[in-house]
LUMDRENVO-931426 format. One record per residue (C-alpha): residue in three letters; x, y, z; residue number from 1. Coordinates in pm, 1 decimal, always signed. Layout:
N
PT type       px       py       pz seq
PT  ALA        X        Y        Z NUM
...
This chain:
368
PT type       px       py       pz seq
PT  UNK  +1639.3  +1363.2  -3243.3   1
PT  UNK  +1424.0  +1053.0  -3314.0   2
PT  UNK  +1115.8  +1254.8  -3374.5   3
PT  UNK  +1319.7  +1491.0  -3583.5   4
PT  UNK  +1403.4  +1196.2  -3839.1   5
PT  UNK  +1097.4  +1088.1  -3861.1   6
PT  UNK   +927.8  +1443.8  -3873.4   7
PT  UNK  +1169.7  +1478.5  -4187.5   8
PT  UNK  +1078.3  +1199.2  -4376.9   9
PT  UNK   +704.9  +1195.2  -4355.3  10
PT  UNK   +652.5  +1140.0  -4744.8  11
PT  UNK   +831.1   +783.8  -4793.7  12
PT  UNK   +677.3   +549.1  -5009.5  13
PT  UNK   +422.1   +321.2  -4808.0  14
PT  UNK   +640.1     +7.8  -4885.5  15
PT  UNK   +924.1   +156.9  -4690.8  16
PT  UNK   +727.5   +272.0  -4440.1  17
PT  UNK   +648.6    -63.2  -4402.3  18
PT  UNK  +1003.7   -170.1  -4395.8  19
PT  UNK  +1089.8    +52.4  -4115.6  20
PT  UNK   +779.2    -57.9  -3915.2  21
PT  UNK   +819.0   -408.3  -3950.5  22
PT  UNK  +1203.2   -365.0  -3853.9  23
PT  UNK  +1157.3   -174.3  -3535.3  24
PT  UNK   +870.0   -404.4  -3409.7  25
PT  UNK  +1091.1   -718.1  -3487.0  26
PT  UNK  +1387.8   -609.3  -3297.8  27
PT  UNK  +1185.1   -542.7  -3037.6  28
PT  UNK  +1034.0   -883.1  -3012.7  29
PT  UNK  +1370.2  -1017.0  -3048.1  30
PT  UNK  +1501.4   -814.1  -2779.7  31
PT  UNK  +1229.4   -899.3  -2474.2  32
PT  UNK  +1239.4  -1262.3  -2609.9  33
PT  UNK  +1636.0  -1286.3  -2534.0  34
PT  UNK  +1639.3  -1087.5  -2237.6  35
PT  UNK  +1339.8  -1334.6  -2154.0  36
PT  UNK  +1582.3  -1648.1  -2216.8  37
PT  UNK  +1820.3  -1466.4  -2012.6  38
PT  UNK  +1662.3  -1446.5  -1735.2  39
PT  UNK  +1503.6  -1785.7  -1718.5  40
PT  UNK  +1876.2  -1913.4  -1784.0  41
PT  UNK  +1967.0  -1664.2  -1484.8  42
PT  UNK  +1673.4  -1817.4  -1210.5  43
PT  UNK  +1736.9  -2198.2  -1356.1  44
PT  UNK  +2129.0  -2219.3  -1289.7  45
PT  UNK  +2043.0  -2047.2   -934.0  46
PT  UNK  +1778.1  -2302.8   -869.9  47
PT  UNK  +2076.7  -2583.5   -933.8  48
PT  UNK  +2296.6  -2445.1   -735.9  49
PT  UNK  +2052.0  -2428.4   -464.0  50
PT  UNK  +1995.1  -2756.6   -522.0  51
PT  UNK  +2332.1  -2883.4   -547.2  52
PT  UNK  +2365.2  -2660.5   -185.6  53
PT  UNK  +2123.0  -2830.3    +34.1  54
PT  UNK  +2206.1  -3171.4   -100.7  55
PT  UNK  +2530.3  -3169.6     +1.7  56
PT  UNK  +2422.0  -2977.1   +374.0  57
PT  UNK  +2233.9  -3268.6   +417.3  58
PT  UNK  +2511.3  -3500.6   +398.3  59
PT  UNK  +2678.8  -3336.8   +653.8  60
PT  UNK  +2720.3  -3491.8  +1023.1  61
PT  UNK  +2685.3  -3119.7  +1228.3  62
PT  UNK  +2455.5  -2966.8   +966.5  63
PT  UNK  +2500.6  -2614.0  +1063.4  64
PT  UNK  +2867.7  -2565.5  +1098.3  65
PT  UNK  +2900.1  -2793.6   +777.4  66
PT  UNK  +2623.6  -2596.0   +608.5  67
PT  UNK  +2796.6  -2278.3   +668.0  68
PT  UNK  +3132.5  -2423.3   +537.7  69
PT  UNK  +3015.5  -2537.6   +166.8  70
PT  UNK  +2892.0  -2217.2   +168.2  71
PT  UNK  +3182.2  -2075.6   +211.9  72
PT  UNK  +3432.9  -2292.7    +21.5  73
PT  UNK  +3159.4  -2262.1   -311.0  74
PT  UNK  +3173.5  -1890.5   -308.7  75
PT  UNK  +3582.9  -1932.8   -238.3  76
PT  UNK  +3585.5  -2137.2   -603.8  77
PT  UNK  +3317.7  -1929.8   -786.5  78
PT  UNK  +3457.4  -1609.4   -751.5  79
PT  UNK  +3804.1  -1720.3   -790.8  80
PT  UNK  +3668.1  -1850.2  -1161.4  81
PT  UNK  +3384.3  -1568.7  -1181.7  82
PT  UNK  +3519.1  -1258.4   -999.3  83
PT  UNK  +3211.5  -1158.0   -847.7  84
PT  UNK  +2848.8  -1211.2   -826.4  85
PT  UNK  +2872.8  -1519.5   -588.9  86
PT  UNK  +2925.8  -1438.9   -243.6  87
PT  UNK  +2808.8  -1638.8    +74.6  88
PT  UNK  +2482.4  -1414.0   +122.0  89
PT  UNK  +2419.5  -1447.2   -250.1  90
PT  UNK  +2455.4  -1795.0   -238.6  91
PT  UNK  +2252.2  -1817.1    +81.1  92
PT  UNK  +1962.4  -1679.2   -124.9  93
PT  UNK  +2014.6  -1911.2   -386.1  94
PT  UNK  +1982.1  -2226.8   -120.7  95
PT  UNK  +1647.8  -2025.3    -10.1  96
PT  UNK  +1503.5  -1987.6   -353.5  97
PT  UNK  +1541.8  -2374.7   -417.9  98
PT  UNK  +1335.2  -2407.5    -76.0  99
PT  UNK  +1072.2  -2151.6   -188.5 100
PT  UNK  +1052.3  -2309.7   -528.5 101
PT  UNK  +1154.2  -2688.1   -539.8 102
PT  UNK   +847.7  -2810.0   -712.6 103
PT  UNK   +865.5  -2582.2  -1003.5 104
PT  UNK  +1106.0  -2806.1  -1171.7 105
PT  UNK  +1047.9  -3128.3  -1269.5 106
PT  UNK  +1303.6  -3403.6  -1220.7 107
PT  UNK  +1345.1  -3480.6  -1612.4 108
PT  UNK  +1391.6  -3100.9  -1672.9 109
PT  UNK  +1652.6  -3062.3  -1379.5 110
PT  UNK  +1853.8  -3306.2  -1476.4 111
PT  UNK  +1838.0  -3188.9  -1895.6 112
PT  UNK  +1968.1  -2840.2  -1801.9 113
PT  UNK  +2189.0  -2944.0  -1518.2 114
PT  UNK  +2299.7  -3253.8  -1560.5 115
PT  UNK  +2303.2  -3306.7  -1927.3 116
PT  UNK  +2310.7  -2937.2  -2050.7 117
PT  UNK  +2240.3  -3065.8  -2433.1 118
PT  UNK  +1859.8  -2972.4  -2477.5 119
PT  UNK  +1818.2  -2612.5  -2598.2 120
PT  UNK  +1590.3  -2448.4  -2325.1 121
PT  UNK  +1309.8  -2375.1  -2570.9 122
PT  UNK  +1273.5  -2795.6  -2567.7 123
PT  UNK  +1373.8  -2824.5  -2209.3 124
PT  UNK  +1068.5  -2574.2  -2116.1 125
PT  UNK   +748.3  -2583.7  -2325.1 126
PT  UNK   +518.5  -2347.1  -2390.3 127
PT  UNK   +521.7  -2244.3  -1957.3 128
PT  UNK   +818.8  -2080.5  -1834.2 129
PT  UNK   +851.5  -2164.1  -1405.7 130
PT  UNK   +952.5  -1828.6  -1337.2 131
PT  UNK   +841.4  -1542.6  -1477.3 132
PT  UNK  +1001.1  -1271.3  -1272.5 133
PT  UNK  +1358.6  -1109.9  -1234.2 134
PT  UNK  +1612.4  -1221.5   -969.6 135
PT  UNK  +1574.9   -885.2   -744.0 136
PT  UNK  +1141.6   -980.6   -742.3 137
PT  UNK  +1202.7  -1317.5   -539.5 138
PT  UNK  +1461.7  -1200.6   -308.3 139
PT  UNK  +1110.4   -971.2   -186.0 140
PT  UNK   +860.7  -1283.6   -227.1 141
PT  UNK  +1145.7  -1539.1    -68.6 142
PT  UNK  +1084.9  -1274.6   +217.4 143
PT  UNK   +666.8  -1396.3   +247.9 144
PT  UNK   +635.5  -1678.4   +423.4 145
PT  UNK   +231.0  -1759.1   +349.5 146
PT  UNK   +252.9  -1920.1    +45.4 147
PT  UNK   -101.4  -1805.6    -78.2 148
PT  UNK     +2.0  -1448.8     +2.2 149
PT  UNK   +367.6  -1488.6   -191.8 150
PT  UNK   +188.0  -1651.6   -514.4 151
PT  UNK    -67.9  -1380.1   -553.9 152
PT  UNK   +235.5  -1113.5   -567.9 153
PT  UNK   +381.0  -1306.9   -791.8 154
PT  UNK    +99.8  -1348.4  -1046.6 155
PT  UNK    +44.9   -948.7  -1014.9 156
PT  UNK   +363.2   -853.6  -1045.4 157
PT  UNK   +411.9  -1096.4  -1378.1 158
PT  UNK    +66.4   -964.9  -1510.2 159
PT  UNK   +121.2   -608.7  -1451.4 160
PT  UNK   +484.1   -534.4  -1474.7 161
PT  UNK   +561.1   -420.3  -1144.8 162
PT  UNK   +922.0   -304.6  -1092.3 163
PT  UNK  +1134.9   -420.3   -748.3 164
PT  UNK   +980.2    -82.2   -611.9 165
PT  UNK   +612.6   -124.6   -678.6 166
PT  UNK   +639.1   -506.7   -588.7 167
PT  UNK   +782.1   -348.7   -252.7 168
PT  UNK   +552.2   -115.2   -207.2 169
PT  UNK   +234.4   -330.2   -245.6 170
PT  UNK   +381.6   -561.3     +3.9 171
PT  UNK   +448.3   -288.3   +268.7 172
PT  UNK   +113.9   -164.6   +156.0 173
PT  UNK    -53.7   -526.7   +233.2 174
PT  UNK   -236.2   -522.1    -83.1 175
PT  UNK   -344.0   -881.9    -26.8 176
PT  UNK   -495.4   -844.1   +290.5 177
PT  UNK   -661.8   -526.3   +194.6 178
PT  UNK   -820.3   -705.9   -138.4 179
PT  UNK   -881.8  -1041.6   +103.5 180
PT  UNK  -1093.7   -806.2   +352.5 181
PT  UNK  -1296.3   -713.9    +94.7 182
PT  UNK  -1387.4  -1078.2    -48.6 183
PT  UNK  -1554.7  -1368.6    +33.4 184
PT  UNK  -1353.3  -1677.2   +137.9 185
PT  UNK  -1400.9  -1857.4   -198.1 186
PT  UNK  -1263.2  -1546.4   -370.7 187
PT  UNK   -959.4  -1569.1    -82.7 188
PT  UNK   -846.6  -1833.5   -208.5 189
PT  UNK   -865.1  -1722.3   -605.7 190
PT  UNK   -598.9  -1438.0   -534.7 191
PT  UNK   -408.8  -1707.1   -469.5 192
PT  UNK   -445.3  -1891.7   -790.8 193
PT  UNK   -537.5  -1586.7  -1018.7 194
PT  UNK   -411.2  -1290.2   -904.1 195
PT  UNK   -684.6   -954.7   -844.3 196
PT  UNK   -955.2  -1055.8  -1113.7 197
PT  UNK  -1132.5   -799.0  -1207.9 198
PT  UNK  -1527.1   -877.3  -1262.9 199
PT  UNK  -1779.8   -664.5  -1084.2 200
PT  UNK  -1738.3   -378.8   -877.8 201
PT  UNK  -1627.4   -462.3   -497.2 202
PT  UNK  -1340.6   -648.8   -702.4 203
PT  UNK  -1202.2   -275.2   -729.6 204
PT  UNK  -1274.5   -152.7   -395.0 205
PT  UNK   -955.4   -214.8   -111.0 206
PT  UNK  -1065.0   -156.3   +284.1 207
PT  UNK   -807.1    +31.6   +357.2 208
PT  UNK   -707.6   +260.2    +80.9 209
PT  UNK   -353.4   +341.6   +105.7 210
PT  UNK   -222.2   +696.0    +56.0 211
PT  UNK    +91.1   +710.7   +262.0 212
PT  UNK   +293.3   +888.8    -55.1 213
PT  UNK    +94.8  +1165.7    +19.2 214
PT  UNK   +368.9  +1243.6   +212.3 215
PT  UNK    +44.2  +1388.8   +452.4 216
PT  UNK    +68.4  +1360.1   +839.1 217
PT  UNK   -255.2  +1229.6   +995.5 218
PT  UNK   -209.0  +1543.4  +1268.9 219
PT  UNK   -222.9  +1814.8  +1009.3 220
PT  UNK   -552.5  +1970.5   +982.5 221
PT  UNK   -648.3  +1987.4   +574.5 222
PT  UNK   -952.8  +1966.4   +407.7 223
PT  UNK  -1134.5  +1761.6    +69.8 224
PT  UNK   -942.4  +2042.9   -151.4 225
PT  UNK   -630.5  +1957.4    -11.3 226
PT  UNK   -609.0  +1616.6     +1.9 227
PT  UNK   -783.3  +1635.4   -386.9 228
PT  UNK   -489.0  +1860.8   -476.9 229
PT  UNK   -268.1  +1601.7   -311.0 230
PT  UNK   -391.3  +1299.2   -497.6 231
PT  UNK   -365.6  +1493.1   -828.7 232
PT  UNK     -0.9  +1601.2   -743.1 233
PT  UNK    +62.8  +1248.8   -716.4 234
PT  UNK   -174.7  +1048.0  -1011.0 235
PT  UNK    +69.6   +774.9  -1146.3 236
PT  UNK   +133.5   +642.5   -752.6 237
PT  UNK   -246.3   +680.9   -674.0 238
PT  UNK   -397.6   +528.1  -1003.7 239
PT  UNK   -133.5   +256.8   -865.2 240
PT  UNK   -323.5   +226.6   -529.9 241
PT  UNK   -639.0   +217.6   -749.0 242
PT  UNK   -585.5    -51.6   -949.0 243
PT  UNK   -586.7   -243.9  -1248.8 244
PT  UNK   -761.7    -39.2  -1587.6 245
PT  UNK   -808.0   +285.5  -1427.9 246
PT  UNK   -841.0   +624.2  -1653.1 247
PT  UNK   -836.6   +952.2  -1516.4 248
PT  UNK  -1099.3  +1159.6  -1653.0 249
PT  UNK  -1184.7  +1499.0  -1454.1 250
PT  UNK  -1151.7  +1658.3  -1097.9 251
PT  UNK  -1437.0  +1865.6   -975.4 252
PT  UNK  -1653.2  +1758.6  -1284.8 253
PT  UNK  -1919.5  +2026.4  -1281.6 254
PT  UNK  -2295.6  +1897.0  -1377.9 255
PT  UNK  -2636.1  +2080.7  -1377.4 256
PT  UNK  -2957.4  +1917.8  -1279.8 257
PT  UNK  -3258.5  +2119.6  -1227.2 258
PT  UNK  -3091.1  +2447.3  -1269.1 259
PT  UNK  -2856.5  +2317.0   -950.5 260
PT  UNK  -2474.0  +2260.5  -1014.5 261
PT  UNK  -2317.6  +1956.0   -813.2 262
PT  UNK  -1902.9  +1885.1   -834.0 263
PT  UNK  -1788.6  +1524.8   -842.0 264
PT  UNK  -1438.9  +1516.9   -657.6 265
PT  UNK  -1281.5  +1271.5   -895.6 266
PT  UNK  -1391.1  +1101.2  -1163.7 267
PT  UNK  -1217.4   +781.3  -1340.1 268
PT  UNK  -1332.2   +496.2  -1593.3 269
PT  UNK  -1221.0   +159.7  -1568.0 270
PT  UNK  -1158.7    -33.3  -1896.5 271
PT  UNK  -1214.4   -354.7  -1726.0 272
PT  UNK  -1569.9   -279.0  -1599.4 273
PT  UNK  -1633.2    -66.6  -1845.6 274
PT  UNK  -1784.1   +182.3  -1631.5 275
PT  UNK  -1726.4   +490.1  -1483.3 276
PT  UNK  -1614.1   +548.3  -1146.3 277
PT  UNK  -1677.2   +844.6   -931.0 278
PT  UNK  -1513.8   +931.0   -581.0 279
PT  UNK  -1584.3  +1185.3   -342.4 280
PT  UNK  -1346.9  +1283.2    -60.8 281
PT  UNK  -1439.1  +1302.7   +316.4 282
PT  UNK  -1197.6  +1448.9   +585.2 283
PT  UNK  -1412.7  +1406.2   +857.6 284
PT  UNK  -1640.1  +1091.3  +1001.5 285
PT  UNK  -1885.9   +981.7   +712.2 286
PT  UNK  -2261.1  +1004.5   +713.3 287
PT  UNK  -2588.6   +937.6   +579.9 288
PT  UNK  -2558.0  +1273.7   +352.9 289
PT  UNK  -2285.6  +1156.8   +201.9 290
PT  UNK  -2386.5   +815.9   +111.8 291
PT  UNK  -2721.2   +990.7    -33.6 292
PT  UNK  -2537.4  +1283.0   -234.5 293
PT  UNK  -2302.6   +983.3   -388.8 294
PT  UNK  -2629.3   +799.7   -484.6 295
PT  UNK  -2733.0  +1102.9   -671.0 296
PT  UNK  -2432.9  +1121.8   -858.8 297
PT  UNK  -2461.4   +769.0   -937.3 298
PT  UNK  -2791.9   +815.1  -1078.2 299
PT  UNK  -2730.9  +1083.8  -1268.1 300
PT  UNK  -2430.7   +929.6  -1446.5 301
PT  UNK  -2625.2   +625.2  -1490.5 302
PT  UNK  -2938.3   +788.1  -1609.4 303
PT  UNK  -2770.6  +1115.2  -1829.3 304
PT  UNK  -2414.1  +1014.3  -1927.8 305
PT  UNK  -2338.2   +617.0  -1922.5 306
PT  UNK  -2379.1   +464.1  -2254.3 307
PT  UNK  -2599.1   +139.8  -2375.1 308
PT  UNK  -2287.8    -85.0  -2379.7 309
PT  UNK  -2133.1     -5.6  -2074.8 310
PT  UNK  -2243.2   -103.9  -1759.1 311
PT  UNK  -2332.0    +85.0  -1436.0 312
PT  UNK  -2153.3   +371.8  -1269.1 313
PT  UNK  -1969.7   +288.6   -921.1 314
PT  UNK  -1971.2   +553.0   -655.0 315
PT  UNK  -1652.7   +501.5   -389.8 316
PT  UNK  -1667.0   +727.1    -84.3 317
PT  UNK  -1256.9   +739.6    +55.8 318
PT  UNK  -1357.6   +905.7   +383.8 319
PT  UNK  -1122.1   +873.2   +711.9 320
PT  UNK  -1384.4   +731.6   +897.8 321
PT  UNK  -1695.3   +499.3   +861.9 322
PT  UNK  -1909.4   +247.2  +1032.4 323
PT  UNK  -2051.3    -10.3   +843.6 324
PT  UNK  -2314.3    -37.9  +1010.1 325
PT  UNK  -2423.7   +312.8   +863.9 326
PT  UNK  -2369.4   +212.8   +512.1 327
PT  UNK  -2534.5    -58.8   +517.3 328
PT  UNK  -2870.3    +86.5   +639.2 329
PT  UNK  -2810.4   +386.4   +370.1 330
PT  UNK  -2762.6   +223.2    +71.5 331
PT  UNK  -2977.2    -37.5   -114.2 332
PT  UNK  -2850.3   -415.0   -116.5 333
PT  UNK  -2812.1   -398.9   -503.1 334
PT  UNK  -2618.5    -75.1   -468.9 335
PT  UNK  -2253.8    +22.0   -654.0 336
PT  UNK  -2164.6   +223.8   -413.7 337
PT  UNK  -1881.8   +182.0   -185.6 338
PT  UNK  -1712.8   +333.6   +121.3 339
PT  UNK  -1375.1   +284.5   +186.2 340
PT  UNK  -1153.3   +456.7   +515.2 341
PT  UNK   -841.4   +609.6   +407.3 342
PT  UNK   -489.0   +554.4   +560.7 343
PT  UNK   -223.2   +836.3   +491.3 344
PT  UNK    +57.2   +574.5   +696.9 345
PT  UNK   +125.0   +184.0   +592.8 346
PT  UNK   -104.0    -10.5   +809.9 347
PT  UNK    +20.9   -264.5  +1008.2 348
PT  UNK    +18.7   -580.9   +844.4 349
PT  UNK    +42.4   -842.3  +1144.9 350
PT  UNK   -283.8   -638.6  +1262.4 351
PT  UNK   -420.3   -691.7   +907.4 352
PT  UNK   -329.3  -1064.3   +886.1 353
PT  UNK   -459.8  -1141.7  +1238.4 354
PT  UNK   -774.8   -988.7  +1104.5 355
PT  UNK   -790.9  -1133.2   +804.0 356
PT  UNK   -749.1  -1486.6   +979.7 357
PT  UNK  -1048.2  -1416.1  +1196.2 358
PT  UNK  -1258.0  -1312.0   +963.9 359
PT  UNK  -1181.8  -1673.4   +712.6 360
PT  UNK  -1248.3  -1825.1  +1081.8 361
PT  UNK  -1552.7  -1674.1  +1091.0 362
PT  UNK  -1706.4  -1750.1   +723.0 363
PT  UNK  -1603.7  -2112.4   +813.8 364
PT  UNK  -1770.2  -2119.4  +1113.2 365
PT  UNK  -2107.2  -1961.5   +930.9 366
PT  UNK  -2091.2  -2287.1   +652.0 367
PT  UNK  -2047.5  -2534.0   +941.6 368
């Protein structure tokens, strides 16, 4: 009906045009910037309470059973004045976001909203809000107990808009170990501060790539076509397992060298690198053949199809098997190409974290 309207009144004068345009873009800023105050009003008041909560439990003489009790009697008053939205598990949550988060909030700015509750929160906060999430996000991070790990999810989730869902399912999918695997320790410990930065190419590779909403079973016997066919099926969830400032371009992208006609699997650009990206599919173990015919492609693309200003093609190889051992005897040290083993299940993440803490022990061991 929208479209209609608008379709119907093509031939306005340009100054109401205008009008209309500027309207509609300032009710939306007005709109995210109140439902932004909202919230941070929302995560403040529950770090208070939570506050408040384990102030008083500490006063108590047997902490647990009297811990348990102002639990109770709070909720008793709150909903009695509130209805609903305050119940002992909700207010349990509230004493564990405090935990999680007590040094967001300084003393002077506790005690303004709090305590005082006269400074309008514009004043109270700066130009940095503390949270930047909804409610339903940090009852999931609450849940992570490394704090490097719980502050990278956080800073991806803020920058890229993840919903409750997708902030799920790159936790089940261990999407920090995955991107840790495939760093050194120095860039460890930047997820932690920065989030995935993207600035050369292993920044966009993950080891494993994750493709459990293939809804595939790893006993069913299926080929490149049909796991291609699969990932197309299913773009928006695998450009989400890709990453950040992925396009889709073509599948089976058809090219002619020498009279000879090749097909590239998939091919993508990335914004960010400004390159494009090129995958091939293996079902089987991956060899030396592969790893050459991916080189070719990358050549080609660099040589025939890549402009001036952008920079050079990656190749990525998701293949169910690989040794890296092979690769690295295959490829040049300089090259942009990439193998990565594909999981159709969600790995399991103690095995990933116990890796992932041997091999930090390791490049520690290597400086000493």
């Amino acid at each position: 009906m929208k479209n209609e309207v608008i379709t119907q009144e093509e031939n306005l004068p340009e100054r109401m045009k205008t009008l209309c345009e500027n309207s509609i873009e300032l009710v939306k800023y007005a709109r995210a910037i109140a439902a932004k105050q909202i919230n941070i009003v929302h995560l403040l008041t529950y770090y208070s309470l939570g506050r408040w909560i384990v102030e008083e439990q500490q006063n108590g003489q047997d902490r647990a059973k009297y811990g348990q009790q102002i639990l109770k009697t709070l909720s008793k008053h709150l909903q009695a004045e509130f209805k609903k939205g305050f119940s002992v598990d909700t207010l349990e949550n509230v004493r564990k976001f405090y935990l999680t988060y007590k040094d967001r909030i300084s003393e002077p700015m506790f005690r303004k909203f709090a305590i005082e509750k006269s400074e309008p929160l514009v004043r109270i906060l700066g130009d940095e809000l503390p949270f930047t999430l909804p409610w339903t996000h940090y009852l999931v991070l609450m849940r992570i107990q490394n704090e490097n790990e719980r502050r990278f999810y956080e800073i991806e989730a803020t920058n890229c808009g993840w919903s409750k869902r997708t902030l799920q399912r790159q936790y089940n999918s261990s999407l920090y170990e995955r991107l840790a695997l495939s760093r050194d320790k120095n860039e460890v410990m930047r997820l932690a501060s920065e989030g995935n930065v993207i600035e050369k190419p292993e920044d966009i590779v993950k080891q494993p790539t994750v493709l459990e909403f293939l809804g595939l079973e790893e006993s069913e016997k299926y080929i490149e076509s049909d796991l291609e066919t699969a990932l197309i099926n299913k773009l928006q969830k695998f450009l989400l397992e890709l990453g950040k400032g992925y396009l889709f371009e073509a599948r089976q992208k058809r090219f002619t060298f020498d009279e000879d006609s090749y097909y590239i699997d998939l091919v993508f650009y990335n914004r960010i690198l400004r390159c494009y990206v090129l995958i091939d599919l293996k079902t089987d173990k991956l060899t030396h053949q592969d790893l050459g015919q991916m080189q070719m492609y990358v050549n080609y693309y660099d040589r025939y199809v890549k402009l001036d200003n952008e920079t050079p093609t990656v190749g990525i190889l998701l293949c169910k098997e690989k040794k890296d051992a092979l690769v690295e005897i295959t490829l040049p040290e300089d090259s942009n190409i990439y193998a990565s083993e594909y999981k159709l299940y969600l790995p399991d993440k103690k095995e990933l974290q116990e890796k992932l803490k041997e091999w930090i022990a390791e490049e520690v061991g290597e400086e000493e």
